[in-house]
PDB file with one MODEL, atoms N, CA, C and O in Angstrom:
MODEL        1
ATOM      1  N   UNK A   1     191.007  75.644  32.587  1.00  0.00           N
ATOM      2  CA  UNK A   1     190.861  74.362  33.245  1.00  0.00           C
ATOM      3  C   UNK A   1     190.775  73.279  32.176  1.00  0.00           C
ATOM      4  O   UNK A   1     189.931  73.291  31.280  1.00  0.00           O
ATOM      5  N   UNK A   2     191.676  72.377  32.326  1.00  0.00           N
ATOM      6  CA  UNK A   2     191.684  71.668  31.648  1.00  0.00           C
ATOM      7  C   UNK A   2     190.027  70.175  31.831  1.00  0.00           C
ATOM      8  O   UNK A   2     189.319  70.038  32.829  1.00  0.00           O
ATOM      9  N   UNK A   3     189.965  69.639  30.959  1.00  0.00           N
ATOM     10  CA  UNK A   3     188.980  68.179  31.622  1.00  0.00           C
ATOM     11  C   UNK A   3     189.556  67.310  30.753  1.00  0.00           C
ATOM     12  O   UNK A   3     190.260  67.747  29.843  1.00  0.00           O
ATOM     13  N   UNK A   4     189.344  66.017  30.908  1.00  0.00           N
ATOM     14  CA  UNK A   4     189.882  64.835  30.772  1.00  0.00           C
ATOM     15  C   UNK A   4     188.989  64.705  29.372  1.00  0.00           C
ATOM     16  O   UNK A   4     187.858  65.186  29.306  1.00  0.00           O
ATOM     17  N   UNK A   5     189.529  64.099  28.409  1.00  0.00           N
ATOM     18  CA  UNK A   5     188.905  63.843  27.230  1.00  0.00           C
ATOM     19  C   UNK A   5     188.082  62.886  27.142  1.00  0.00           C
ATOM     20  O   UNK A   5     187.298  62.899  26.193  1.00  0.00           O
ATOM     21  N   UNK A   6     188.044  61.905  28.014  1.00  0.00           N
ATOM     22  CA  UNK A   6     186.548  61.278  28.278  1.00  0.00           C
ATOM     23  C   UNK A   6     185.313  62.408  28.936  1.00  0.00           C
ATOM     24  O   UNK A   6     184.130  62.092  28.810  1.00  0.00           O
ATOM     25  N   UNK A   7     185.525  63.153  29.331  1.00  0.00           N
ATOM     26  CA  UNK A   7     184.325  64.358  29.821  1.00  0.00           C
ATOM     27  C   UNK A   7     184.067  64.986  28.562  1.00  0.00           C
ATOM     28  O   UNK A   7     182.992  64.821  27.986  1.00  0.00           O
ATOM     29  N   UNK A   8     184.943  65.662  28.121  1.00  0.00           N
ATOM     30  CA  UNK A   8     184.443  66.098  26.936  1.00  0.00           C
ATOM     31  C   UNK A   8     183.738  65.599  25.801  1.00  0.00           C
ATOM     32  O   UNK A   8     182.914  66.203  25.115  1.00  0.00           O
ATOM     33  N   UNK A   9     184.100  64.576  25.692  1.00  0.00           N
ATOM     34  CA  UNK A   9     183.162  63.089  24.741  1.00  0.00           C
ATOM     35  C   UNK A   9     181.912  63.593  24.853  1.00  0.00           C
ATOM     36  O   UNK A   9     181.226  64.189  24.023  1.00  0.00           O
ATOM     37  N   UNK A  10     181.528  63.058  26.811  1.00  0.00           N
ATOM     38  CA  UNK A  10     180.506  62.665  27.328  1.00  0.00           C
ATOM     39  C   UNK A  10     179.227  63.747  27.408  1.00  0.00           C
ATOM     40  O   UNK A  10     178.013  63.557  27.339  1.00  0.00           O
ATOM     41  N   UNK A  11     180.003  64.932  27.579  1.00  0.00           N
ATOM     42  CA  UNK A  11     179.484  66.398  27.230  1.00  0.00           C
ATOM     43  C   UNK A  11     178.775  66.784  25.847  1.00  0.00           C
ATOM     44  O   UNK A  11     177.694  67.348  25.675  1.00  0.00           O
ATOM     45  N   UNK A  12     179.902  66.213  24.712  1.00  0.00           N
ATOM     46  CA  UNK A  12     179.320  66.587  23.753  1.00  0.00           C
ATOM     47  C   UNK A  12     178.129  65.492  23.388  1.00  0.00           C
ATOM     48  O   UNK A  12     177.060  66.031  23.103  1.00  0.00           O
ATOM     49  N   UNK A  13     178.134  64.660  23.367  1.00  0.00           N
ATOM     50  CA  UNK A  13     177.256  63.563  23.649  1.00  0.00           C
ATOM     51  C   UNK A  13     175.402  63.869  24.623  1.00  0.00           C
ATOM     52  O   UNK A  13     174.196  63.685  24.462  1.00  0.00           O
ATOM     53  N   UNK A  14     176.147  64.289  25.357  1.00  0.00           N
ATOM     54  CA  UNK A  14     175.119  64.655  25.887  1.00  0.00           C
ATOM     55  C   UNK A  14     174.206  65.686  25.390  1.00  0.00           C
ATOM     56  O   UNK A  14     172.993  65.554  25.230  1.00  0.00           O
ATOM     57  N   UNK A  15     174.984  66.831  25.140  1.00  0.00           N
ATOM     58  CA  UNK A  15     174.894  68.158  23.929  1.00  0.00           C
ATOM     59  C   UNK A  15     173.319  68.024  23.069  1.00  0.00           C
ATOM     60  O   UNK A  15     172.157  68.430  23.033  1.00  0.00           O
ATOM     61  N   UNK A  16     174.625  66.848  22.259  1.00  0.00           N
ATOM     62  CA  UNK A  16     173.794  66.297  20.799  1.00  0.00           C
ATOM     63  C   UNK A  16     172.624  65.732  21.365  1.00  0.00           C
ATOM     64  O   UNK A  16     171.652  66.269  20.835  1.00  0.00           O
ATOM     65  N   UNK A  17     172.192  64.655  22.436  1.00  0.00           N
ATOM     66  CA  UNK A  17     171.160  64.153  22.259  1.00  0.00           C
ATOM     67  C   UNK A  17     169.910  65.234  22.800  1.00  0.00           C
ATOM     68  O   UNK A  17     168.908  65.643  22.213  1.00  0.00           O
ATOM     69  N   UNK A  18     170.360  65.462  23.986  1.00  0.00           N
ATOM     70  CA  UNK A  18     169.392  67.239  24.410  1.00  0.00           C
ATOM     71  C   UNK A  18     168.970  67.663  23.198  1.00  0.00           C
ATOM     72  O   UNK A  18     167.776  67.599  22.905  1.00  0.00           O
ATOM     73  N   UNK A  19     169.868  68.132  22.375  1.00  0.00           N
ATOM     74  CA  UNK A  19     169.361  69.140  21.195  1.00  0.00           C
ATOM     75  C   UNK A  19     168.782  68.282  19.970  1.00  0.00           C
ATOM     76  O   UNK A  19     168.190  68.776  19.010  1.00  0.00           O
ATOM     77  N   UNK A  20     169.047  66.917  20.156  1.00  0.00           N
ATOM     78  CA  UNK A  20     168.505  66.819  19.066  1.00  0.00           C
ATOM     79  C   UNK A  20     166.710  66.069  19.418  1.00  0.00           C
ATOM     80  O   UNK A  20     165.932  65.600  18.588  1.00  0.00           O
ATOM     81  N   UNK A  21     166.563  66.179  20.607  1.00  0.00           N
ATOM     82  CA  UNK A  21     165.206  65.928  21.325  1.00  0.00           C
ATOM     83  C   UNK A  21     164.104  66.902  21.613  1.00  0.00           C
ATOM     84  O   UNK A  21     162.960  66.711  22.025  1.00  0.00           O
ATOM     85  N   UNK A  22     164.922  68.294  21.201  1.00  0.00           N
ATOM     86  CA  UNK A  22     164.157  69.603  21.342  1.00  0.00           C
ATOM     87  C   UNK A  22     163.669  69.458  19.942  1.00  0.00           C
ATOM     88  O   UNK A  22     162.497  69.259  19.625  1.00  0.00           O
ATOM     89  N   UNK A  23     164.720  69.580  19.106  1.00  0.00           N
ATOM     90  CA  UNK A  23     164.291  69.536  17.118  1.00  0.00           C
ATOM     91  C   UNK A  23     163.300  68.729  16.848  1.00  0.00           C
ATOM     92  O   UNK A  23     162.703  68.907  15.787  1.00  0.00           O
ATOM     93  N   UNK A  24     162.935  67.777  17.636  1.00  0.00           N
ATOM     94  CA  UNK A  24     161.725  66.838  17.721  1.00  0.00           C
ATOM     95  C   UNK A  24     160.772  66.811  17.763  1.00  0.00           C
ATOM     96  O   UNK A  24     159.930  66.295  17.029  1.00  0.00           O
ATOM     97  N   UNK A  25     160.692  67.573  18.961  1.00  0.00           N
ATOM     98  CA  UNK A  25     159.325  68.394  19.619  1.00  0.00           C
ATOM     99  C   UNK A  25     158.514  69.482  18.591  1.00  0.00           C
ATOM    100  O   UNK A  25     157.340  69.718  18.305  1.00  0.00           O
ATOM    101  N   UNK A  26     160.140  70.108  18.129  1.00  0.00           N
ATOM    102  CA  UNK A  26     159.270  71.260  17.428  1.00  0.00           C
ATOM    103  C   UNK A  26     158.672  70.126  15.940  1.00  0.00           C
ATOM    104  O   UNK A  26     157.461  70.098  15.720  1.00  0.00           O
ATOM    105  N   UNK A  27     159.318  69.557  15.337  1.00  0.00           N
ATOM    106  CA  UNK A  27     158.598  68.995  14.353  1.00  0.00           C
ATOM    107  C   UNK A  27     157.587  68.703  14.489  1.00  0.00           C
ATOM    108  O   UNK A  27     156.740  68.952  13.631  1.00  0.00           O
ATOM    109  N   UNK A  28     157.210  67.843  16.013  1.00  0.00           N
ATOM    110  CA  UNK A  28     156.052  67.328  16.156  1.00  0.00           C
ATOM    111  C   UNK A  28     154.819  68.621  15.900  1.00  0.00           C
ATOM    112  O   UNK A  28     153.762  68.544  15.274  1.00  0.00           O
ATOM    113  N   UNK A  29     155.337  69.636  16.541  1.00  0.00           N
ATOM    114  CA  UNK A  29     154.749  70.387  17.074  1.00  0.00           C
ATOM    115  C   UNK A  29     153.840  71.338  15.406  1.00  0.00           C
ATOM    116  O   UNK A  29     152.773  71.952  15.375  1.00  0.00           O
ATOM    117  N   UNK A  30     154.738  71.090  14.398  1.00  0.00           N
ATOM    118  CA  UNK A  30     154.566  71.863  13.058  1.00  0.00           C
ATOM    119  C   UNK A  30     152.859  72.184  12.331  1.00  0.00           C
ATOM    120  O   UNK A  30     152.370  73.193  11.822  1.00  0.00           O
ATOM    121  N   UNK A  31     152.248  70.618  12.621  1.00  0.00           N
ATOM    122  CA  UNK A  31     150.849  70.841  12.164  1.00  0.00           C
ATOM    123  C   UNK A  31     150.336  71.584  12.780  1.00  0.00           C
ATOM    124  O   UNK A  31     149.671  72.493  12.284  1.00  0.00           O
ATOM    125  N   UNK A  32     150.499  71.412  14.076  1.00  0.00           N
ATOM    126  CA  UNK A  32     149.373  72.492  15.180  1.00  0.00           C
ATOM    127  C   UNK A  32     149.562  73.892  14.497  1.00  0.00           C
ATOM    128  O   UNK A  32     148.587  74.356  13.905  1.00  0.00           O
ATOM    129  N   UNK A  33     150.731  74.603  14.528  1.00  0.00           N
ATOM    130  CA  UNK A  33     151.129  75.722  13.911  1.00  0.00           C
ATOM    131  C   UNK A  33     150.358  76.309  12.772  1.00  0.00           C
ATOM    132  O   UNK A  33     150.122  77.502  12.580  1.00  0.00           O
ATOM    133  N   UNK A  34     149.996  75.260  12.033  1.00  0.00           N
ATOM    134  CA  UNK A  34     149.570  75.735  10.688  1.00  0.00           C
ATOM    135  C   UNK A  34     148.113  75.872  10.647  1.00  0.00           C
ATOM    136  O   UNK A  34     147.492  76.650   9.923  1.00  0.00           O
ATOM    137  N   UNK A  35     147.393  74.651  11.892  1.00  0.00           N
ATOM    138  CA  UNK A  35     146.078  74.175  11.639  1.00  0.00           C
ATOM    139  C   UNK A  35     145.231  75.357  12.297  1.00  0.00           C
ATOM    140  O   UNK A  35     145.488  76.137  13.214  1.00  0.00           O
ATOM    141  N   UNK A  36     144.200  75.197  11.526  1.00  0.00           N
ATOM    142  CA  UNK A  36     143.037  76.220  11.960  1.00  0.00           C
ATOM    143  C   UNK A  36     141.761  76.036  12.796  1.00  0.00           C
ATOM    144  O   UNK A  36     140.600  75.955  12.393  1.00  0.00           O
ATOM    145  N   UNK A  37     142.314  75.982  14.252  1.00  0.00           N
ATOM    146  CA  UNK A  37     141.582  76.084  14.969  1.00  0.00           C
ATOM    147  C   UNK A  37     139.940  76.719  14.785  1.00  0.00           C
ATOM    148  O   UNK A  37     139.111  76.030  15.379  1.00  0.00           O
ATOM    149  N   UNK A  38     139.466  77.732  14.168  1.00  0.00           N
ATOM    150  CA  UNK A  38     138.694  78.672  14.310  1.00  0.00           C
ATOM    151  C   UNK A  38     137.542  77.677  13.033  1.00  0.00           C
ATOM    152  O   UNK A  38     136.323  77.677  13.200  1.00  0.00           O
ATOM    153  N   UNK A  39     138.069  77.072  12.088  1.00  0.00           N
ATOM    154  CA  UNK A  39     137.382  76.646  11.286  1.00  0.00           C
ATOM    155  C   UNK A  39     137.245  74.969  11.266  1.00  0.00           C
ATOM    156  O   UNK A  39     136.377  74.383  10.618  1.00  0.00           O
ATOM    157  N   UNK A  40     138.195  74.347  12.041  1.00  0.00           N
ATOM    158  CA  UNK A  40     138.338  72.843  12.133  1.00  0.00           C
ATOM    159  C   UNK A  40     138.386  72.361  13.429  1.00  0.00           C
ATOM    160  O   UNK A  40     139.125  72.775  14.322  1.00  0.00           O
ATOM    161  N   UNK A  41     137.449  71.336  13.510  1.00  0.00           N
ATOM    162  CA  UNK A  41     137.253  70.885  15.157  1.00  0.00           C
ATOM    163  C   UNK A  41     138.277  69.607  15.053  1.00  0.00           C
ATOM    164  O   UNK A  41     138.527  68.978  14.025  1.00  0.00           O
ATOM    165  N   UNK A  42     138.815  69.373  16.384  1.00  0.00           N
ATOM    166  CA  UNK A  42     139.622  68.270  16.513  1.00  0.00           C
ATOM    167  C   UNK A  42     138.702  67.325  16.984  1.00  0.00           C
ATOM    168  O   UNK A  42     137.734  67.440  17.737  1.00  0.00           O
ATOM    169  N   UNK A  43     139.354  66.048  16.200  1.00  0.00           N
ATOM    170  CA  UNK A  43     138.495  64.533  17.069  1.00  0.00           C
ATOM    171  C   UNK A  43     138.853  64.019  18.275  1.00  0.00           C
ATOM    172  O   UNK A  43     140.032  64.215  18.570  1.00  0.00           O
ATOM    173  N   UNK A  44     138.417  63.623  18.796  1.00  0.00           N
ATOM    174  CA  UNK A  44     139.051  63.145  20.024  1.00  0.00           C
ATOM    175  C   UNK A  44     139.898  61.741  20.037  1.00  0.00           C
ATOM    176  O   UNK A  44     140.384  61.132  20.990  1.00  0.00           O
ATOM    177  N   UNK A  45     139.900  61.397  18.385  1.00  0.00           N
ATOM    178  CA  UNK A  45     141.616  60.487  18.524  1.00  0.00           C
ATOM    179  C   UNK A  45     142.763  61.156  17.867  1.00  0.00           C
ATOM    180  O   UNK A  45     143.747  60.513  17.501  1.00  0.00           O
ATOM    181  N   UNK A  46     142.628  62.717  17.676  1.00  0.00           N
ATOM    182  CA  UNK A  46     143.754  62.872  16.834  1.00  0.00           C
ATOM    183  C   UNK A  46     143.937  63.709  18.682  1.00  0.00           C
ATOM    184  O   UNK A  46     144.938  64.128  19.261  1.00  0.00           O
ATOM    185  N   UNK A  47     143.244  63.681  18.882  1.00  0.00           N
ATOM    186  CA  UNK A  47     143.262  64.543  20.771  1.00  0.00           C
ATOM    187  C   UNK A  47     144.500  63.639  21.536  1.00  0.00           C
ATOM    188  O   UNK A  47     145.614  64.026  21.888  1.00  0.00           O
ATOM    189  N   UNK A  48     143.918  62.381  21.647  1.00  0.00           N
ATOM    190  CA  UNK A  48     144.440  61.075  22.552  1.00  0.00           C
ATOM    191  C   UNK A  48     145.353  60.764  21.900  1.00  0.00           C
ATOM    192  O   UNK A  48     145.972  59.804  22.359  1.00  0.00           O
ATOM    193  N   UNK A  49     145.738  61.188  20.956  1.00  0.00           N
ATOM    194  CA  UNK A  49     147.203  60.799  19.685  1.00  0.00           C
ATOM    195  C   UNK A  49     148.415  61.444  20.534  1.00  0.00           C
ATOM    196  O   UNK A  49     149.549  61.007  20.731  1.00  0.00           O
ATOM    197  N   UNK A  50     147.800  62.616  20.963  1.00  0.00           N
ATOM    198  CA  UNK A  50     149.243  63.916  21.418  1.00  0.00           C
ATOM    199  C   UNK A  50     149.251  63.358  22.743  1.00  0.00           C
ATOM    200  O   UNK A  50     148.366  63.035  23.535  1.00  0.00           O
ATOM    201  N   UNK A  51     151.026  63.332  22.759  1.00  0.00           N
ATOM    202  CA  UNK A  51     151.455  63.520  24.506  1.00  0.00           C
ATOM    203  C   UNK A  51     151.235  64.606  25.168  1.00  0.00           C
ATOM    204  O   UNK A  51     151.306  65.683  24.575  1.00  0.00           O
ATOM    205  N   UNK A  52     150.965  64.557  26.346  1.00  0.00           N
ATOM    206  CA  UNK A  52     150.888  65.559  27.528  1.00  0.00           C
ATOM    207  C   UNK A  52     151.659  66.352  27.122  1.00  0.00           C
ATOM    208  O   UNK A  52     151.159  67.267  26.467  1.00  0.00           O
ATOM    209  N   UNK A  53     153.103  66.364  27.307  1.00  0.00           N
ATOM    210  CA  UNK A  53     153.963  67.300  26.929  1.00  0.00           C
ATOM    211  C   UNK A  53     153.425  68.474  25.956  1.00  0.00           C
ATOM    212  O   UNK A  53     153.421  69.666  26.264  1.00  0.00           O
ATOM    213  N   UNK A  54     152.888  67.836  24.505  1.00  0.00           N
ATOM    214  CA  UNK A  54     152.595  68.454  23.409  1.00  0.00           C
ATOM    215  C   UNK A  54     151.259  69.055  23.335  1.00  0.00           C
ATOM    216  O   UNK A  54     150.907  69.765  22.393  1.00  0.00           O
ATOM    217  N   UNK A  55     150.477  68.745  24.399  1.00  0.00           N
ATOM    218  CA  UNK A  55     149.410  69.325  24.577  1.00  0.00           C
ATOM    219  C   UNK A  55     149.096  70.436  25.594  1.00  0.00           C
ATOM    220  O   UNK A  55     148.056  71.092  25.534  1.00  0.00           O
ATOM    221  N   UNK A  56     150.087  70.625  26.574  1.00  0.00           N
ATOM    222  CA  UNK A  56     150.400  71.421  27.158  1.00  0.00           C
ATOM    223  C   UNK A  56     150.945  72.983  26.099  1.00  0.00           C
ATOM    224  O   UNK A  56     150.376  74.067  26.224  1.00  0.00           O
ATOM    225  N   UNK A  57     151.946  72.778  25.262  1.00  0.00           N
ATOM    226  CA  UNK A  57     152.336  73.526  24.028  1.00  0.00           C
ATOM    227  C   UNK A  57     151.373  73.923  23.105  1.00  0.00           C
ATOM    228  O   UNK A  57     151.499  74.963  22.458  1.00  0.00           O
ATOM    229  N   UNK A  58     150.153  72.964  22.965  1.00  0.00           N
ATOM    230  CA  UNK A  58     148.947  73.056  21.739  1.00  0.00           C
ATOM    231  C   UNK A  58     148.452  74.048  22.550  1.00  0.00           C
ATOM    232  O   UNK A  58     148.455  75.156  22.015  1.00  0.00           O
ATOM    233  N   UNK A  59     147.929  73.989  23.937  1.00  0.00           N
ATOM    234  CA  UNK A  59     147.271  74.989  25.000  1.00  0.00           C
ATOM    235  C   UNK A  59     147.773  76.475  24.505  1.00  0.00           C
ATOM    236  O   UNK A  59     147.049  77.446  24.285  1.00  0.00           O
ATOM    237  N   UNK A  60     149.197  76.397  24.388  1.00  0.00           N
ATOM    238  CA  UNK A  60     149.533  77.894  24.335  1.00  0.00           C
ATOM    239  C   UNK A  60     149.684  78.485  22.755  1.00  0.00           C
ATOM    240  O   UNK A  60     150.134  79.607  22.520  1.00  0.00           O
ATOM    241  N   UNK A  61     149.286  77.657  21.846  1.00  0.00           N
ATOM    242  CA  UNK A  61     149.291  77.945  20.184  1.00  0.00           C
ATOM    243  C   UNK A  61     148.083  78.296  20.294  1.00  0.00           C
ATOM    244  O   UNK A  61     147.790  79.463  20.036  1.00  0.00           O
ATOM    245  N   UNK A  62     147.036  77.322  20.726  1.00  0.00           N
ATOM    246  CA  UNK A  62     145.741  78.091  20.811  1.00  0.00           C
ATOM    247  C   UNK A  62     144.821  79.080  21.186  1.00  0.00           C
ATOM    248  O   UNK A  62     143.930  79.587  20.504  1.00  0.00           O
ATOM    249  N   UNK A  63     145.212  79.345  22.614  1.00  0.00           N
ATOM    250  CA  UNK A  63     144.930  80.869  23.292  1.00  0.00           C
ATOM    251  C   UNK A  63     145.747  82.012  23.230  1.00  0.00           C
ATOM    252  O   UNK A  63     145.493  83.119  23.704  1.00  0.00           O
ATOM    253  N   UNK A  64     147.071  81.542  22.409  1.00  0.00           N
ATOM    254  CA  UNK A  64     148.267  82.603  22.023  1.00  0.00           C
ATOM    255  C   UNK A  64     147.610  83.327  21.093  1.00  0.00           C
ATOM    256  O   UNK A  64     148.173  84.264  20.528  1.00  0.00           O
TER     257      UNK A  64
ENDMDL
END
């Protein structure tokens, strides 16, 4: 099947920004990864710093 080369543009376009919004997340996501829960308490502005999104994800680094 052929598609019109404006779809395909729009596709890849679309592609790129999806993926490059996931690569994001995980960056954001990098300190949590490393940080040590067990020995370091969080403040409650580095708390109110993180989006929902990313705190939903911190939930599962931490009880993981």
């Amino acid at each position: 099947m052929k598609y019109p080369p404006n779809s395909r543009v729009s596709c890849l376009l679309l592609f790129l920004v999806l993926f490059s919004g996931s690569i994001a997340a995980q960056d954001s996501m990098q300190r949590w990864r490393t940080f040590d829960f067990s020995k370091t308490a969080l403040k409650q502005a580095e708390v109110n710093a993180v989006p929902l999104d990313e705190l939903k994800l911190l939930r599962g680094i931490v009880f993981g």
